[in-house]
PDB file of N, CA, C and O in Angstrom:
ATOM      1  N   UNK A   1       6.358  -5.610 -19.759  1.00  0.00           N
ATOM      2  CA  UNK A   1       5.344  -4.800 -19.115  1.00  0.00           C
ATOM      3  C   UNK A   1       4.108  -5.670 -18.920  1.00  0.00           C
ATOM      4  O   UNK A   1       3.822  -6.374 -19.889  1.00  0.00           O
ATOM      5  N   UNK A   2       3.296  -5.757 -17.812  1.00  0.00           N
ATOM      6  CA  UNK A   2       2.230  -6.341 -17.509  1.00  0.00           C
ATOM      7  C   UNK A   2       1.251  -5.322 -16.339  1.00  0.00           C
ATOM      8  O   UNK A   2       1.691  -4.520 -15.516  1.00  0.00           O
ATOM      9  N   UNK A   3      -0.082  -5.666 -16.598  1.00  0.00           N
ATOM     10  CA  UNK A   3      -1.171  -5.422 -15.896  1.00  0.00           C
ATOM     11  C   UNK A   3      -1.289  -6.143 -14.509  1.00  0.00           C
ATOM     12  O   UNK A   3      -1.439  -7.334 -14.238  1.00  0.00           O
ATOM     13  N   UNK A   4      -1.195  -5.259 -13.884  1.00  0.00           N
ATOM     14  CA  UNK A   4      -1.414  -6.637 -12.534  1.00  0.00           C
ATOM     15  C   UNK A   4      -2.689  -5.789 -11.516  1.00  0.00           C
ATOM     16  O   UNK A   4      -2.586  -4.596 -11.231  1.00  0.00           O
ATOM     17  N   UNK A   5      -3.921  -6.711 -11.038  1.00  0.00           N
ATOM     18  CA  UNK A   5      -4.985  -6.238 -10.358  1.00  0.00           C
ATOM     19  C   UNK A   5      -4.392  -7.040  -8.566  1.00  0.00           C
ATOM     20  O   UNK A   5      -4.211  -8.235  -8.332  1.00  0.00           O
ATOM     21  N   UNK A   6      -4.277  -6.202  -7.886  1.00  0.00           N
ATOM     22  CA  UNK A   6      -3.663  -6.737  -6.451  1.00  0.00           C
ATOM     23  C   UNK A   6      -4.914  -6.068  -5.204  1.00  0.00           C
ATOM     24  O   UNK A   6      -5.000  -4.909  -4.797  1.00  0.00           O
ATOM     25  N   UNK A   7      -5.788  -7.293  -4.823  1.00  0.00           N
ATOM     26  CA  UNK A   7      -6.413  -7.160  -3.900  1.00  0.00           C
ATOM     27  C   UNK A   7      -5.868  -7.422  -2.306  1.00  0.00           C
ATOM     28  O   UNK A   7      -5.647  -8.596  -2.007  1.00  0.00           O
ATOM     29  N   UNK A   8      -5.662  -6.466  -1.365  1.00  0.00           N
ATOM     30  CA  UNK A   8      -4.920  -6.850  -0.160  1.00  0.00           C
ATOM     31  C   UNK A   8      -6.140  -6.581   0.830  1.00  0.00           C
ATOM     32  O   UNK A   8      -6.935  -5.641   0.822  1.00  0.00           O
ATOM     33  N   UNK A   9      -6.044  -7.857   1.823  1.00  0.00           N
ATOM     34  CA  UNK A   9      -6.652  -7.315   2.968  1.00  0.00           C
ATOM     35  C   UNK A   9      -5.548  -6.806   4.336  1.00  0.00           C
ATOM     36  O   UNK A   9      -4.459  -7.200   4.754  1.00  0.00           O
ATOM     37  N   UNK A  10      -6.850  -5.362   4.845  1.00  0.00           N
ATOM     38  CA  UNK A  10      -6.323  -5.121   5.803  1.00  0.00           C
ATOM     39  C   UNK A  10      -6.702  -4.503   6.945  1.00  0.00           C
ATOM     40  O   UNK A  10      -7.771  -3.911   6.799  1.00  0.00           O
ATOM     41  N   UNK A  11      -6.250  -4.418   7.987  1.00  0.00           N
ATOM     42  CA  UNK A  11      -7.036  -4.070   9.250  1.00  0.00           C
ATOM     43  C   UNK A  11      -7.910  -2.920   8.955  1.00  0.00           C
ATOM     44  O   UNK A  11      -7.532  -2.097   8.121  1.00  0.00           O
ATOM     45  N   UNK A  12      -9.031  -2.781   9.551  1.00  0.00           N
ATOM     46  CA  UNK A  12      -9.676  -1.672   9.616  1.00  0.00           C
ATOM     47  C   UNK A  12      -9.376  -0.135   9.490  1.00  0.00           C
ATOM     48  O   UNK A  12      -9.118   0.559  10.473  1.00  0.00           O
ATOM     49  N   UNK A  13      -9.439   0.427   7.974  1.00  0.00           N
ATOM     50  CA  UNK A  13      -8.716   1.592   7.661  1.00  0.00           C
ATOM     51  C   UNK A  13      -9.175   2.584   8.319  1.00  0.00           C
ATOM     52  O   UNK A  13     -10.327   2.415   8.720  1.00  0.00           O
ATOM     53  N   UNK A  14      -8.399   4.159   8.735  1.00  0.00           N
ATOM     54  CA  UNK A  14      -9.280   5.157   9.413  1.00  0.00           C
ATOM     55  C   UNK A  14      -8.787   6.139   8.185  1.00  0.00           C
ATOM     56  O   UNK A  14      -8.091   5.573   7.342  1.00  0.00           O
ATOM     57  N   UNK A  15      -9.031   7.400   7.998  1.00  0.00           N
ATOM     58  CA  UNK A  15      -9.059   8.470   7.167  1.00  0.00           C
ATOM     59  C   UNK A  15      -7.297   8.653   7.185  1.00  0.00           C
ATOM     60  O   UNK A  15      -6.558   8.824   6.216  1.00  0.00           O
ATOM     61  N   UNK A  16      -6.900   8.540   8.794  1.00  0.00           N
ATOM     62  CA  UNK A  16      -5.560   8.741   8.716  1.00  0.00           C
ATOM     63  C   UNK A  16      -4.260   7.981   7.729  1.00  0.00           C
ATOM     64  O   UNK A  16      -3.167   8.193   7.205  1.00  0.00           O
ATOM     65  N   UNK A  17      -5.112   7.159   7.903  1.00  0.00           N
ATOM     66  CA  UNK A  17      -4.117   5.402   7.695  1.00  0.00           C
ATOM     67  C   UNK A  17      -4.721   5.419   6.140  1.00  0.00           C
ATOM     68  O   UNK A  17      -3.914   4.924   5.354  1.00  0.00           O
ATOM     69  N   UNK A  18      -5.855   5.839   5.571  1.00  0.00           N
ATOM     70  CA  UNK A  18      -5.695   6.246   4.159  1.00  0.00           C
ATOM     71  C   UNK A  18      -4.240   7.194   3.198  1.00  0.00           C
ATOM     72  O   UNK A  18      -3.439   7.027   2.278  1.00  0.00           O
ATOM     73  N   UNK A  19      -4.695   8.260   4.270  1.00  0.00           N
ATOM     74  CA  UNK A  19      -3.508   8.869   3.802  1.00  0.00           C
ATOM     75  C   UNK A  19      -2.348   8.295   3.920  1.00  0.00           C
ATOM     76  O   UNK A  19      -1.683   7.771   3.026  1.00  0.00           O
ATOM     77  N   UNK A  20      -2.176   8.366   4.709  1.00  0.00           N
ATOM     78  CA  UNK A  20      -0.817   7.368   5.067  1.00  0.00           C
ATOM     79  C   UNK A  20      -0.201   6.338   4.127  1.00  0.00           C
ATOM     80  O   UNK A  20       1.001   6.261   3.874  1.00  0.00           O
ATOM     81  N   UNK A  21      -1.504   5.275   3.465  1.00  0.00           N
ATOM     82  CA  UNK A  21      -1.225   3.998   2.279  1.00  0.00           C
ATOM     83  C   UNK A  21      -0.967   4.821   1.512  1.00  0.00           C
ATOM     84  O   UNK A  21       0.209   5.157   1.376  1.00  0.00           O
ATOM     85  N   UNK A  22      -1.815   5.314   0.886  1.00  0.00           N
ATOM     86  CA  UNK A  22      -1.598   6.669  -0.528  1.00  0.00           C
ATOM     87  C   UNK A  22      -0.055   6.815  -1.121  1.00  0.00           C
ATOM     88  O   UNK A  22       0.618   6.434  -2.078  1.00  0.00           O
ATOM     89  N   UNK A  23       0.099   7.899   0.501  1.00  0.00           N
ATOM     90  CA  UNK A  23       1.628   7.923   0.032  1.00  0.00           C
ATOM     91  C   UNK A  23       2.369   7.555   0.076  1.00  0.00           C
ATOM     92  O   UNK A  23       3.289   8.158  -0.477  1.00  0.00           O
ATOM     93  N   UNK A  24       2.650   6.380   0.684  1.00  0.00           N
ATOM     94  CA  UNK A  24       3.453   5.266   0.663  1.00  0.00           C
ATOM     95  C   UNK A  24       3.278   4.447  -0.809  1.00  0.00           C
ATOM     96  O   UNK A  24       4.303   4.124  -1.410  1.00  0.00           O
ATOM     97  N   UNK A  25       2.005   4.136  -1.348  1.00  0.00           N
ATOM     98  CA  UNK A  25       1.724   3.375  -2.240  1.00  0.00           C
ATOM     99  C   UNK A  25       2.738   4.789  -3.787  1.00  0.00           C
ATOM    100  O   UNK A  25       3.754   4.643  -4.467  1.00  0.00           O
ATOM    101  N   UNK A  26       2.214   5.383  -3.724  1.00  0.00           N
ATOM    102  CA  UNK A  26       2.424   6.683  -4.719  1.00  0.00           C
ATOM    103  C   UNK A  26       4.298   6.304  -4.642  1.00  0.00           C
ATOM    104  O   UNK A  26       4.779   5.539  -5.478  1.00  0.00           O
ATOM    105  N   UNK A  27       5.116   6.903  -3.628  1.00  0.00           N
ATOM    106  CA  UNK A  27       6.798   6.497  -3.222  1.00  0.00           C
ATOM    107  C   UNK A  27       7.406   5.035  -3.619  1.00  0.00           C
ATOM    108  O   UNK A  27       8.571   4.865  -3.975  1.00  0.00           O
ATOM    109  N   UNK A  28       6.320   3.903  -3.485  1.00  0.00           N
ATOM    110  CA  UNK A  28       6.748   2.515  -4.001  1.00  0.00           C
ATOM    111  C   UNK A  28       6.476   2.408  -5.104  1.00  0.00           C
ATOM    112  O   UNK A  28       7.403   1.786  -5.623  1.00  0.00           O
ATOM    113  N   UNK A  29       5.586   2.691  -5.975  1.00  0.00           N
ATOM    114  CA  UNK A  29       5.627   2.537  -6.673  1.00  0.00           C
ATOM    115  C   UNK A  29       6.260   3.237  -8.018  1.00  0.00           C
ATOM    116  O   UNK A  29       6.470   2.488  -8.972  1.00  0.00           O
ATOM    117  N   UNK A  30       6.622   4.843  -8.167  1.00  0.00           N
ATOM    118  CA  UNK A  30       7.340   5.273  -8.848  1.00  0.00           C
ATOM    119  C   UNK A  30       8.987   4.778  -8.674  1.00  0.00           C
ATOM    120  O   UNK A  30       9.873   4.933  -9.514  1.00  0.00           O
ATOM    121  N   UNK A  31       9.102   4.178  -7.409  1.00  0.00           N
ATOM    122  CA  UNK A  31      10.504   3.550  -6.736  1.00  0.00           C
ATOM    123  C   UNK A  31      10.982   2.421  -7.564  1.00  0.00           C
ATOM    124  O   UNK A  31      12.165   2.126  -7.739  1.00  0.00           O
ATOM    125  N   UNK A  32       9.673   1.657  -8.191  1.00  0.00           N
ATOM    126  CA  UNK A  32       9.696   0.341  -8.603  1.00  0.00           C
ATOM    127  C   UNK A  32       9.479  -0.102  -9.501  1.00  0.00           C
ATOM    128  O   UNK A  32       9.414  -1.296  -9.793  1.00  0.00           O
ATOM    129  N   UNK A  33       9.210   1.503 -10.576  1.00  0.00           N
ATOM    130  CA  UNK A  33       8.632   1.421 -11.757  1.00  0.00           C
ATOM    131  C   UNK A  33       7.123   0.801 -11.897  1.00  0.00           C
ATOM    132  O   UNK A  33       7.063  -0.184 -12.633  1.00  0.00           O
ATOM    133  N   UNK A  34       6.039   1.179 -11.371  1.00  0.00           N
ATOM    134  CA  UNK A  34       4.950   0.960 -11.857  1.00  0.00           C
ATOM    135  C   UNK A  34       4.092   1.751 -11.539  1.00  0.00           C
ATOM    136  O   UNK A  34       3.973   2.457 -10.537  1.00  0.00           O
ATOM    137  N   UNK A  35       3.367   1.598 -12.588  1.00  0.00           N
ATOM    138  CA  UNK A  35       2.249   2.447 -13.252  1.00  0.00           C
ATOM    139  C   UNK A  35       0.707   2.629 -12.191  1.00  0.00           C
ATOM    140  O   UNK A  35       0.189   1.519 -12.066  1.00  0.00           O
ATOM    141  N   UNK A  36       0.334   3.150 -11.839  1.00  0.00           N
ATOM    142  CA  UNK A  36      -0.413   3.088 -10.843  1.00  0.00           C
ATOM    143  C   UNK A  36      -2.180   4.004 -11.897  1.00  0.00           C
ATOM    144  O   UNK A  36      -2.412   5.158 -12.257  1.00  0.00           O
ATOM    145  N   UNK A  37      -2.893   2.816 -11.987  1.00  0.00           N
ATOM    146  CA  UNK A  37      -4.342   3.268 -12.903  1.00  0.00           C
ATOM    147  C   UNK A  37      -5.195   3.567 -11.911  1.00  0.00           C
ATOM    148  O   UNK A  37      -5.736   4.656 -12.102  1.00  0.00           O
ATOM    149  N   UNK A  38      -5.570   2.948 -10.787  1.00  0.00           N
ATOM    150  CA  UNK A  38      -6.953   3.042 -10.223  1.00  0.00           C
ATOM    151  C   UNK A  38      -6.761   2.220  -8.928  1.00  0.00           C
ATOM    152  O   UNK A  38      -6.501   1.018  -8.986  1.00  0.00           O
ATOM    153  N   UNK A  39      -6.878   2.816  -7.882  1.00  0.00           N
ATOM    154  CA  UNK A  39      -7.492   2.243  -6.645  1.00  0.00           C
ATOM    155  C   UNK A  39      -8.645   2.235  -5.761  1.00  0.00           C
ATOM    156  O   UNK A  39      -9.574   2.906  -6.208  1.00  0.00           O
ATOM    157  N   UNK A  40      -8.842   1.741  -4.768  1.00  0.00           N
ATOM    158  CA  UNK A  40     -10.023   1.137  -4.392  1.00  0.00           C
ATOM    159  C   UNK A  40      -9.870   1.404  -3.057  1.00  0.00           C
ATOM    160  O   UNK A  40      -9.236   0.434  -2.641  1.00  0.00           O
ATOM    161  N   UNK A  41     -10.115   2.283  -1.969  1.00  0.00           N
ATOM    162  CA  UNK A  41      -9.888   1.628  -0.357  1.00  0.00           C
ATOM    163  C   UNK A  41     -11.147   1.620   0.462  1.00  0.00           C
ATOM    164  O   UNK A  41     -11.906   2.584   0.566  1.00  0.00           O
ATOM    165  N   UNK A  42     -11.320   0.317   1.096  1.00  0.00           N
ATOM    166  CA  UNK A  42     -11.866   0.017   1.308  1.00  0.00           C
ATOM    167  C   UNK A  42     -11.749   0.262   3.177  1.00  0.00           C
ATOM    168  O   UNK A  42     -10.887   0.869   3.813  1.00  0.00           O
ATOM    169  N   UNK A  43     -12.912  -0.434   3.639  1.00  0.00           N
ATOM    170  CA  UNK A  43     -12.805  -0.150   5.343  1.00  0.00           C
ATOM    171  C   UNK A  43     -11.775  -1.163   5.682  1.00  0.00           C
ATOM    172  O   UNK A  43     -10.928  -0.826   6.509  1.00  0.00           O
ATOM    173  N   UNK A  44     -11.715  -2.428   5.137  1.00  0.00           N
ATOM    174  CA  UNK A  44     -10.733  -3.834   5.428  1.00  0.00           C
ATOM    175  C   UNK A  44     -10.180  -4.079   4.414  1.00  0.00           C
ATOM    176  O   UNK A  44     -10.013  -5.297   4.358  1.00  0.00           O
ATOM    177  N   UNK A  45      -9.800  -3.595   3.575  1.00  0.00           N
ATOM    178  CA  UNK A  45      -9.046  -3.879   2.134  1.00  0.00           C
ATOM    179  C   UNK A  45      -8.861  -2.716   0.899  1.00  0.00           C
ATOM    180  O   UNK A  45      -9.229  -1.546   0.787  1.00  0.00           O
ATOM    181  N   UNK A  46      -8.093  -3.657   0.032  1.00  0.00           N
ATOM    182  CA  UNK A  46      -8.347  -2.003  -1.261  1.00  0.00           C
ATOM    183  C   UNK A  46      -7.920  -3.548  -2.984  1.00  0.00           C
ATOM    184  O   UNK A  46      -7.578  -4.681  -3.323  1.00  0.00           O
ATOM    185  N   UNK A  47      -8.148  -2.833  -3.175  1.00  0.00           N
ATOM    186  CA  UNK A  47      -7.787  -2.929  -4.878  1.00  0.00           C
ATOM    187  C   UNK A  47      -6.901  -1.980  -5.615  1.00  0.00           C
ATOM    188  O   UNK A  47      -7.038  -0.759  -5.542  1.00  0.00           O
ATOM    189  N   UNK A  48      -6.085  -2.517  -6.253  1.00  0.00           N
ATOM    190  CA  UNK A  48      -5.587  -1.736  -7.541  1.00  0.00           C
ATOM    191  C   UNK A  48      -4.764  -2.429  -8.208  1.00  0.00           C
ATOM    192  O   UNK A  48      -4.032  -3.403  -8.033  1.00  0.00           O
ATOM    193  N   UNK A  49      -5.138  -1.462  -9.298  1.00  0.00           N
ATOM    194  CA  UNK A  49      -4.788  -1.705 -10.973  1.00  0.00           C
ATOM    195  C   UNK A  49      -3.217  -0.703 -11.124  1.00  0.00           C
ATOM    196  O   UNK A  49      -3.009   0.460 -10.777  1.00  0.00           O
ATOM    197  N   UNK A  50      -2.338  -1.667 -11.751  1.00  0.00           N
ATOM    198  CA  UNK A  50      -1.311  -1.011 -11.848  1.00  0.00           C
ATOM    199  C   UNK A  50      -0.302  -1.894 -13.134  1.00  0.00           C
ATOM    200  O   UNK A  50      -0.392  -3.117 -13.235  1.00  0.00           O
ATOM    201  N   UNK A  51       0.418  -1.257 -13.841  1.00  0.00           N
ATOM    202  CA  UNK A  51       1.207  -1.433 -15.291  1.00  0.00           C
ATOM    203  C   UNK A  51       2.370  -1.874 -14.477  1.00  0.00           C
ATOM    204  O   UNK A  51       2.667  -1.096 -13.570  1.00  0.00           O
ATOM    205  N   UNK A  52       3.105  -2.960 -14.597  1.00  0.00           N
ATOM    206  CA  UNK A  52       4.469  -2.731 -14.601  1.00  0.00           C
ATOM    207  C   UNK A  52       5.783  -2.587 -14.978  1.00  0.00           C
ATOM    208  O   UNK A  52       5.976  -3.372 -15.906  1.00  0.00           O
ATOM    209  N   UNK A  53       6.817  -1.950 -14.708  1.00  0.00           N
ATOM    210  CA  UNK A  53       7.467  -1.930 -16.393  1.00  0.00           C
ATOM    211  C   UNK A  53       8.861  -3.035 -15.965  1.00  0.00           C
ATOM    212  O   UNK A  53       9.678  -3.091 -16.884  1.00  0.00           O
ATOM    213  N   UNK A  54       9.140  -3.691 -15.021  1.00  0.00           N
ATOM    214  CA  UNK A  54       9.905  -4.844 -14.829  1.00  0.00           C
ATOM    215  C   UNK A  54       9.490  -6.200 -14.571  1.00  0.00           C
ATOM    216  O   UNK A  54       8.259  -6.169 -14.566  1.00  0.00           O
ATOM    217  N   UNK A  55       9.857  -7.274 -14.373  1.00  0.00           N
ATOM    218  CA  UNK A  55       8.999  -8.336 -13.966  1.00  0.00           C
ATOM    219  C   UNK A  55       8.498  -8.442 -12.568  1.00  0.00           C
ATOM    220  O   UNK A  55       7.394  -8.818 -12.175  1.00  0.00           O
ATOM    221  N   UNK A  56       9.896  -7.893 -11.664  1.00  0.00           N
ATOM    222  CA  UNK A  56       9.338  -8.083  -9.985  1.00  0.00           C
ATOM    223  C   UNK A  56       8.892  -6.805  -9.623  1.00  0.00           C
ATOM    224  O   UNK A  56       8.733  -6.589  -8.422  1.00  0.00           O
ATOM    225  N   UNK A  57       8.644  -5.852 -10.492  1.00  0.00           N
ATOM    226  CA  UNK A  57       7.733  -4.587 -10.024  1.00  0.00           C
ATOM    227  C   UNK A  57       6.913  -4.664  -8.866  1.00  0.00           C
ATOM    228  O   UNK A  57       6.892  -3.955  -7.860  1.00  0.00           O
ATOM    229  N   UNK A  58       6.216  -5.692  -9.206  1.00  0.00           N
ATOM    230  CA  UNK A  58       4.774  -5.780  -8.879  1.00  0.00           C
ATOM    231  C   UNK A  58       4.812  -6.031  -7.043  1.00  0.00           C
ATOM    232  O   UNK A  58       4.221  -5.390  -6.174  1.00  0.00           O
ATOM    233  N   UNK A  59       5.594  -7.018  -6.935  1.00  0.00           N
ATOM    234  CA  UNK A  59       6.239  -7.766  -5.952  1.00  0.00           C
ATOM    235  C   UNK A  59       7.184  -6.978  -5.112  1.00  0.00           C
ATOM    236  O   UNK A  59       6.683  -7.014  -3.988  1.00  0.00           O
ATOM    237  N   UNK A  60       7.994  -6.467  -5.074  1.00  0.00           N
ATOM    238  CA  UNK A  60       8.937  -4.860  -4.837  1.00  0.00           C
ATOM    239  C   UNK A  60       7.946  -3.659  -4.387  1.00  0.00           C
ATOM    240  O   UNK A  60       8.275  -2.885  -3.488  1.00  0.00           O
ATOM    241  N   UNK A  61       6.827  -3.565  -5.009  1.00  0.00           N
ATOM    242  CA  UNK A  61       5.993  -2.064  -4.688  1.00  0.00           C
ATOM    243  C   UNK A  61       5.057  -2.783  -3.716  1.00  0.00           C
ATOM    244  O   UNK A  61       4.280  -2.049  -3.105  1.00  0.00           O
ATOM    245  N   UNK A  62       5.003  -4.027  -3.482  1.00  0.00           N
ATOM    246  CA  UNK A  62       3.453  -4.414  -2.361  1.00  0.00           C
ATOM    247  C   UNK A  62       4.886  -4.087  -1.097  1.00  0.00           C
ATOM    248  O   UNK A  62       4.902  -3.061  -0.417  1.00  0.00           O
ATOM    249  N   UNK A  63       6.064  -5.262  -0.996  1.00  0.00           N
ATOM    250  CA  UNK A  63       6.942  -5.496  -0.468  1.00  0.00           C
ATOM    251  C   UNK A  63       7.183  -3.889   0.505  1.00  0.00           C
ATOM    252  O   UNK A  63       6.965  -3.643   1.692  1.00  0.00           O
ATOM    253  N   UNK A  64       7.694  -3.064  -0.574  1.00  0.00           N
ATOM    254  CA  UNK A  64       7.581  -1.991   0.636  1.00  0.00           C
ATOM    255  C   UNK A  64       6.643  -1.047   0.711  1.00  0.00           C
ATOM    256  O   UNK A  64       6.974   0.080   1.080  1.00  0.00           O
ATOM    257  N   UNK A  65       5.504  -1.293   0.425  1.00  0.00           N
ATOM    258  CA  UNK A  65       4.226  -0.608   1.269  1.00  0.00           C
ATOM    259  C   UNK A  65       4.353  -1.751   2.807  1.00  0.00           C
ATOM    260  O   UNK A  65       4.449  -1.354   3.968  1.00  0.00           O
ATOM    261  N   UNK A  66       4.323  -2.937   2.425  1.00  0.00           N
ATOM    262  CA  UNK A  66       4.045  -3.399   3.668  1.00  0.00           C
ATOM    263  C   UNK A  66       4.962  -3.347   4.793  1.00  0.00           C
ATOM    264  O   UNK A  66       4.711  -3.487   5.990  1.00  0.00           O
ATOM    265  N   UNK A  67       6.055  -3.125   4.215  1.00  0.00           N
ATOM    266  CA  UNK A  67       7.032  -2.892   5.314  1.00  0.00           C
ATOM    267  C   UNK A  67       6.920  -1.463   6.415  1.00  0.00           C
ATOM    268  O   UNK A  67       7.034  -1.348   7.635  1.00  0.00           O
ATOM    269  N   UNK A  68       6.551  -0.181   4.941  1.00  0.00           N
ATOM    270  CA  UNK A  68       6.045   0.899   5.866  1.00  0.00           C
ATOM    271  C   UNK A  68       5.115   0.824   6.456  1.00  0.00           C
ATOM    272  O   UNK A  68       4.995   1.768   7.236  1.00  0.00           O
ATOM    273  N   UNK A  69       4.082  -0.099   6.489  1.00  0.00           N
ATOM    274  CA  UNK A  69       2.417  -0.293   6.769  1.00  0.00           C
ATOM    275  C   UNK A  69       2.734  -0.680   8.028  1.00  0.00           C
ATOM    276  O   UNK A  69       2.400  -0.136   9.081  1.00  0.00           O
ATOM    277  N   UNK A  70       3.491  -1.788   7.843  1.00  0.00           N
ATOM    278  CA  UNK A  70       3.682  -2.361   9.246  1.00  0.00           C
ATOM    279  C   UNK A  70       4.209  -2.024  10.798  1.00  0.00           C
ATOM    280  O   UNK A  70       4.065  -2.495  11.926  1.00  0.00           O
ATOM    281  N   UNK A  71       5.095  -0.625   9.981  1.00  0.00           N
ATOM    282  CA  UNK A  71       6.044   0.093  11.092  1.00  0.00           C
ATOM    283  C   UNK A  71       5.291   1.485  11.668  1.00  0.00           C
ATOM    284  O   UNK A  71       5.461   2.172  12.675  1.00  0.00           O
ATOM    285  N   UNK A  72       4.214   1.564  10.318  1.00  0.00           N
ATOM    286  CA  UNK A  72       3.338   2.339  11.317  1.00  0.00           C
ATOM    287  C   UNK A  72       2.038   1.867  12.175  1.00  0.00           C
ATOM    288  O   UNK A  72       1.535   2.592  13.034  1.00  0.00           O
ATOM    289  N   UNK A  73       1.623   0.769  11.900  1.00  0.00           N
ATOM    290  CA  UNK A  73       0.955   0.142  12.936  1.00  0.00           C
ATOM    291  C   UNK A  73       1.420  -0.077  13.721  1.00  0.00           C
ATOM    292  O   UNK A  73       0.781   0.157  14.747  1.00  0.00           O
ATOM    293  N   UNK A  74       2.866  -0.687  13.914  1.00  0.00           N
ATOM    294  CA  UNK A  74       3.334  -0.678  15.200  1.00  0.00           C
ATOM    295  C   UNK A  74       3.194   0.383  16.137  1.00  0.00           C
ATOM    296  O   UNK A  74       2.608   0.353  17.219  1.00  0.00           O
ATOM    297  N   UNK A  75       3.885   1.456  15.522  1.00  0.00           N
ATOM    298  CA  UNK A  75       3.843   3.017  16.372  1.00  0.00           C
ATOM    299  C   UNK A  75       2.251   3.098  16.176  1.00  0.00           C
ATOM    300  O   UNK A  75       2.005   3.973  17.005  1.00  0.00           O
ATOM    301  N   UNK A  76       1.847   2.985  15.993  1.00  0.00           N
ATOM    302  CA  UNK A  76      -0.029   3.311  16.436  1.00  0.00           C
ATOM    303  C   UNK A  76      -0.581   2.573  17.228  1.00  0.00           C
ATOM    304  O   UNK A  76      -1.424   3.098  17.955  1.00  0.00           O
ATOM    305  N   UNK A  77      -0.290   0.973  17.393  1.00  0.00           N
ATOM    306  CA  UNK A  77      -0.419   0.917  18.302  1.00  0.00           C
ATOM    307  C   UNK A  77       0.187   1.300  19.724  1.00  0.00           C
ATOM    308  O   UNK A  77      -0.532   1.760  20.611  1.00  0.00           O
ATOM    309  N   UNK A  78       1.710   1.058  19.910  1.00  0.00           N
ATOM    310  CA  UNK A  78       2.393   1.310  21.026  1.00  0.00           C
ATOM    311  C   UNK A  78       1.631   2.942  21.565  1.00  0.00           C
ATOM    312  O   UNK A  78       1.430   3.076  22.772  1.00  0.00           O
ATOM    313  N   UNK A  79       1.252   4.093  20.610  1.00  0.00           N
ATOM    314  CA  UNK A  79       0.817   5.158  20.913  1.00  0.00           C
ATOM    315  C   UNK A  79      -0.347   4.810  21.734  1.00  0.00           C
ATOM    316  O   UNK A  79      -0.341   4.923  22.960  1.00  0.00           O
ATOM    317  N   UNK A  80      -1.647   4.257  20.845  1.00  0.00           N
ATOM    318  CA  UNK A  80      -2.741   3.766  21.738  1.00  0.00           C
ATOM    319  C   UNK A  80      -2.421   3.075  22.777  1.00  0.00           C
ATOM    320  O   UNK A  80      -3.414   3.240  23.485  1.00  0.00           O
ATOM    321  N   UNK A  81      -1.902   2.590  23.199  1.00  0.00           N
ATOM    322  CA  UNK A  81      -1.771   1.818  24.085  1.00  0.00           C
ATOM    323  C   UNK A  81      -1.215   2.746  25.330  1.00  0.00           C
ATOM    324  O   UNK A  81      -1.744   2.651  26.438  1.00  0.00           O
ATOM    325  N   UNK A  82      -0.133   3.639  25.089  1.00  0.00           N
ATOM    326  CA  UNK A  82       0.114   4.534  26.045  1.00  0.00           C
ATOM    327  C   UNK A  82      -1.162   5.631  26.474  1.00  0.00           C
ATOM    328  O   UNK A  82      -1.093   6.102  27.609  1.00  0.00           O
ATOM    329  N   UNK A  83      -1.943   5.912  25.883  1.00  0.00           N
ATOM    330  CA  UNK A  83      -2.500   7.128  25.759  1.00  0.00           C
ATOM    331  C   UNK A  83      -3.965   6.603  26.243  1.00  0.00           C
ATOM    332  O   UNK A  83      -4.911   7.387  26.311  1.00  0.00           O
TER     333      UNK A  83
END
């Protein structure tokens, strides 16, 4: 088990795309076994503090936030872009 503090930058957050990390972050990480203490979101970034209870926890729960992160920026943009 280890403490791990993971600062990510990222595009300019809106209220939507909060929610959106949240629960994605909340799904990866009970997925991956870790402990989730305290986060941070920021307008271009976030912080958090999180326990993990395997070694590649840590690595596994960023892994697929970013994968969902990424597939909804895509569809947000392709949307903006139509609209």
């Amino acid at each position: 088990m280890s403490l791990c503090v993971a600062i990510i930058a990222m595009h300019h957050f809106t209220q939507n795309d909060y929610r959106f990390y949240l629960d994605k972050l909340k799904q990866a990480s009970e997925k991956h076994q870790c402990d989730l203490h305290a986060y941070v979101l920021m307008t271009n970034h976030l912080y958090l503090l999180m326990t993990t209870h395997k070694r590649e926890a840590l690595g596994e729960t960023l892994q697929t936030i970013g994968r969902y992160y990424v597939q909804y920026l895509i569809l947000l943009m392709a949307y903006r872009h139509f609209v």
